[in-house]
C-alpha positions as CSV (number, residue, x, y, z in Angstrom):
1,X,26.3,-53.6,-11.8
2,X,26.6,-50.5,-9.5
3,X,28.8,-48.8,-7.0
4,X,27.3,-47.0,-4.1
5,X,28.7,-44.2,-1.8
6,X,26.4,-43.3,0.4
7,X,27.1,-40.7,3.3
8,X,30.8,-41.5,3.5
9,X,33.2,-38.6,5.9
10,X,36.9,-38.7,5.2
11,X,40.1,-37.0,7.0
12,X,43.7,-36.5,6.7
13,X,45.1,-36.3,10.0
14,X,43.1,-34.2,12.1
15,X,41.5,-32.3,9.1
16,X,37.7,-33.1,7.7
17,X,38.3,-33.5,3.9
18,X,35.0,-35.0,2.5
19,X,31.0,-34.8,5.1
20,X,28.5,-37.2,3.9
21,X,29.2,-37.7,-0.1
22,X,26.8,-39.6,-1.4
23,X,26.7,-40.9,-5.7
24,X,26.5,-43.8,-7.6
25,X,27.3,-45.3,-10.7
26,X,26.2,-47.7,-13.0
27,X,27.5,-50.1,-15.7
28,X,28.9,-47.5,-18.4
29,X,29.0,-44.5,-15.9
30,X,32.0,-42.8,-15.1
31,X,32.9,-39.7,-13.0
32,X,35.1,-37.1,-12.7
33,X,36.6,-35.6,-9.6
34,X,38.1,-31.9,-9.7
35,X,39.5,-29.6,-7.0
36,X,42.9,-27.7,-5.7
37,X,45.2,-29.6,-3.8
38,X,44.8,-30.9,-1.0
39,X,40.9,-31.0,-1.0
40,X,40.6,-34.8,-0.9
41,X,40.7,-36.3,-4.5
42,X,43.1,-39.3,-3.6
43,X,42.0,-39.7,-0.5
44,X,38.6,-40.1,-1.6
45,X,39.7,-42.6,-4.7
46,X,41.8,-44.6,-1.8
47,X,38.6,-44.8,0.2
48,X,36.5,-46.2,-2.8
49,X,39.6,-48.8,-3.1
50,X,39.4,-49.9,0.1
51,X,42.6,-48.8,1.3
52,X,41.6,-45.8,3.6
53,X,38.9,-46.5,6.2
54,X,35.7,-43.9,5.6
55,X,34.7,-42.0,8.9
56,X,31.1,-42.7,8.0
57,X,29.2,-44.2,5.5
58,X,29.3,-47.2,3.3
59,X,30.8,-48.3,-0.2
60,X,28.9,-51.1,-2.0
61,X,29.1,-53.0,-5.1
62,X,26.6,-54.6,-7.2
63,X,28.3,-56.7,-8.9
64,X,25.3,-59.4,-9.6
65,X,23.2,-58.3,-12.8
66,X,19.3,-59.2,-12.0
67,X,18.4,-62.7,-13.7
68,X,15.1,-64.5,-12.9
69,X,13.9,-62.0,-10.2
70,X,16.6,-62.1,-8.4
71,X,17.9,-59.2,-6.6
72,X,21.6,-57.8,-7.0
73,X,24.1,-59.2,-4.7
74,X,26.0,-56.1,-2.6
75,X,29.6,-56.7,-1.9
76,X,30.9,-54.5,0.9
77,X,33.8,-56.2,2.3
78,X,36.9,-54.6,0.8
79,X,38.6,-57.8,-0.5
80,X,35.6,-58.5,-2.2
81,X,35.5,-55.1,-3.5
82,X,39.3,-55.3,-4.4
83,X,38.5,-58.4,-6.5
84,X,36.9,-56.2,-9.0
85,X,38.8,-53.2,-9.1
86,X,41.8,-51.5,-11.4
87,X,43.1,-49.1,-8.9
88,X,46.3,-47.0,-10.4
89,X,47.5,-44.3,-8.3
90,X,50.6,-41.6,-8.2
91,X,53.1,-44.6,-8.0
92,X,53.2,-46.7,-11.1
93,X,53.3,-50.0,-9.1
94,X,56.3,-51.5,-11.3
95,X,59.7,-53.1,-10.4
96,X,62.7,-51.2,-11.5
97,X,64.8,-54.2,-11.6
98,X,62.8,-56.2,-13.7
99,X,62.5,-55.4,-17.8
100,X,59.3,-53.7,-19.5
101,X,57.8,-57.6,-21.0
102,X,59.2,-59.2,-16.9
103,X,56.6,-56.5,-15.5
104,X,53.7,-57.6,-17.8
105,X,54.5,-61.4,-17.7
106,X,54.3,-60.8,-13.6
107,X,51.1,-59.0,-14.1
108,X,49.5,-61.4,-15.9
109,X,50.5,-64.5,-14.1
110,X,49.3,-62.6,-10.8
111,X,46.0,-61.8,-12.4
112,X,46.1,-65.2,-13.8
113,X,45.5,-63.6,-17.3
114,X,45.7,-65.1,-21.1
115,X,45.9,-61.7,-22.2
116,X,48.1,-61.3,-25.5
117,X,50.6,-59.5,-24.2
118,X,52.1,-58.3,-27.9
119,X,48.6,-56.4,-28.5
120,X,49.4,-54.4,-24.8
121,X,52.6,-53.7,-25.8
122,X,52.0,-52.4,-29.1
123,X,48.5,-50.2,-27.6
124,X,51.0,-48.9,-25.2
125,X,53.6,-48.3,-27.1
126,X,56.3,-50.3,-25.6
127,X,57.7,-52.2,-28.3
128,X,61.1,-50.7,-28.4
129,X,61.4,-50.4,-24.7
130,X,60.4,-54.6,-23.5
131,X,64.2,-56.0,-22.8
132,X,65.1,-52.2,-21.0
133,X,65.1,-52.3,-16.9
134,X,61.9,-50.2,-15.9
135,X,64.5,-48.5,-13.7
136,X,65.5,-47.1,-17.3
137,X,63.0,-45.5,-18.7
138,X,61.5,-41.7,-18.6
139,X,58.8,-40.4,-16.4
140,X,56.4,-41.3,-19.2
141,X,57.6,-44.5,-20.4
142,X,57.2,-45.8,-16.9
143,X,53.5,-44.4,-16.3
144,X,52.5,-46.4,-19.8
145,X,54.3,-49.7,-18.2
146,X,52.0,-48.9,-15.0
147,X,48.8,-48.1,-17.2
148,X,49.4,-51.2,-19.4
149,X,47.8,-53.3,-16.3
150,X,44.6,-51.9,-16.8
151,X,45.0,-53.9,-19.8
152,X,46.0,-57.3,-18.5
153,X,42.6,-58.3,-17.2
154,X,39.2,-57.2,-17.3
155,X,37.8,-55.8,-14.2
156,X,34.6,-54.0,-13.8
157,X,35.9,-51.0,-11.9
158,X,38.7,-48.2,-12.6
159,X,40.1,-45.7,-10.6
160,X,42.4,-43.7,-11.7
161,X,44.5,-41.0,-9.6
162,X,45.7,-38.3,-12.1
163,X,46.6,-41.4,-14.7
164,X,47.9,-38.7,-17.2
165,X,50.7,-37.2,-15.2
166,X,54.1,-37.0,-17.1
167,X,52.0,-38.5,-20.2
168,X,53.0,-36.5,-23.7
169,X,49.5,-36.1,-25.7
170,X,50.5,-39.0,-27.5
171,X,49.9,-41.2,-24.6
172,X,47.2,-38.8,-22.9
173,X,45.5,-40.3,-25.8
174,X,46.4,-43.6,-25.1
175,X,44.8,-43.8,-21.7
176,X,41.2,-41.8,-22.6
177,X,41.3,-44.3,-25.7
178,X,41.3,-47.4,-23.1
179,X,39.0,-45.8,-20.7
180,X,36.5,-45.4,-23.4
181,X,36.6,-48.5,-24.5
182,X,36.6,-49.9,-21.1
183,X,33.3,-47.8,-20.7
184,X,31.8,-49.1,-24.1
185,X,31.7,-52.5,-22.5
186,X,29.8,-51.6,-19.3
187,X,32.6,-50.5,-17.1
188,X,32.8,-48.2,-14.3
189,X,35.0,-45.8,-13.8
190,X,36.4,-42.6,-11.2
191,X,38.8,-40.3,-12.3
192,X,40.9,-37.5,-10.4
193,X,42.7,-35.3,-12.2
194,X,43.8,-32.1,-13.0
195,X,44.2,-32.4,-16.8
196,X,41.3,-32.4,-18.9
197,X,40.8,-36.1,-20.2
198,X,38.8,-36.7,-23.7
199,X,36.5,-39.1,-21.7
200,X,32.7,-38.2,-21.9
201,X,32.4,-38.2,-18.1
202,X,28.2,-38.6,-16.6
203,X,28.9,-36.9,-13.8
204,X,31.6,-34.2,-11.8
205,X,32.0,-33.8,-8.1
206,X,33.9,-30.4,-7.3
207,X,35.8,-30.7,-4.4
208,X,36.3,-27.5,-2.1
209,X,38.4,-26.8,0.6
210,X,35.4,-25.7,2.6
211,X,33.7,-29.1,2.3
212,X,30.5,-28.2,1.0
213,X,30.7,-30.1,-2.7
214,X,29.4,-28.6,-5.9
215,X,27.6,-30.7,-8.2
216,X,27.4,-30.7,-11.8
217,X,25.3,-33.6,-13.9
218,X,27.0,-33.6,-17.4
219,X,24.5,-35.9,-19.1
């Protein structure tokens, strides 16, 4: 298992964010991507999604280990991509009129998941909170609800766009707790963020407003 960005360009508008980036991860591998404002972090996390159309360049996943000397099967069509991805961004992705357990029991039939939901509930702490409205609930209480998907179903790949903001250290916690785990079993995962997370990240890209990238191997 791999993803691949090779050469990819990205804009906003009329403005070059990101010239020919090129790294790759494998099973267990996670990085983590730094920068001001404005520099390109979600745009570049979108891009790996599939929702934002590179300028150049390719995204590819491997998503077929190598069994009997056969070779690893690329996926670069973004649906196919999609099918294998956790992507949470700045918007929690829940529905205020439905209650804490409504959102999970969605979740889980649209991932088509036998996930035990009271074990998601409890790692997220959102036992006191499953009959409230998610229209409800605090800043933080809502960005756990949103996280708890990660949870639902297993998927190889997360990305996660600042996934701490308006998280207490409590639940800071709670999300570098998952994310290790998640990378004890062979996931991948990207990371933007401005907070320090207590993840043991392989590698950093430094984003710049001046598009040349600084590098830094933490391994």
């Amino acid at each position: 298992m791999a993803l691949k960005i090779e050469e990819i360009s990205l804009k906003r508008g009329n403005r070059l964010l990101i010239k020919d980036l090129n790294f790759s991860l494998k099973k267990g591998e996670s990085l983590l991507i730094t920068g001001p404002n404005g520099v390109g972090k979600t745009t570049l996390i979108r891009s790996i999604a599939g929702f934002i159309e590179p300028l150049t360049g390719k995204i590819t996943y491997h998503h077929q280990t190598q069994t009997n000397n056969q070779s690893h099967k690329p996926e670069d069509d973004d649906e196919n991509i999609r099918e294998h991805i956790h992507y949470i961004g700045h918007k929690n992705g829940i529905r205020t009129s439905l209650t804490v357990l409504e959102n999970l029991e969605f979740w889980q039939s649209f991932f088509g998941s036998v996930t035990d939901l009271k074990k998601i509930i409890k790692t997220y702490f959102l036992e006191s909170l499953i009959n409230i409205p998610a229209g409800y609930l605090s800043a933080g209480q809502k960005r756990r609800l949103g996280l708890a998907r990660l949870s639902i179903i297993e998927r190889p790949i997360w990305l996660l766009d600042e996934p701490t903001v308006s998280l207490d250290e409590m639940s800071a916690k709670i999300v570098a707790n998952a994310a290790n785990d998640h990378l004890k079993k062979g996931g991948i995962l990207v990371a933007a963020t401005h907070i320090p997370l207590e993840i043991p990240f392989t590698q950093h890209i430094q984003l710049s407003k001046n598009i040349e990238q600084d590098w830094e191997d933490i391994i």
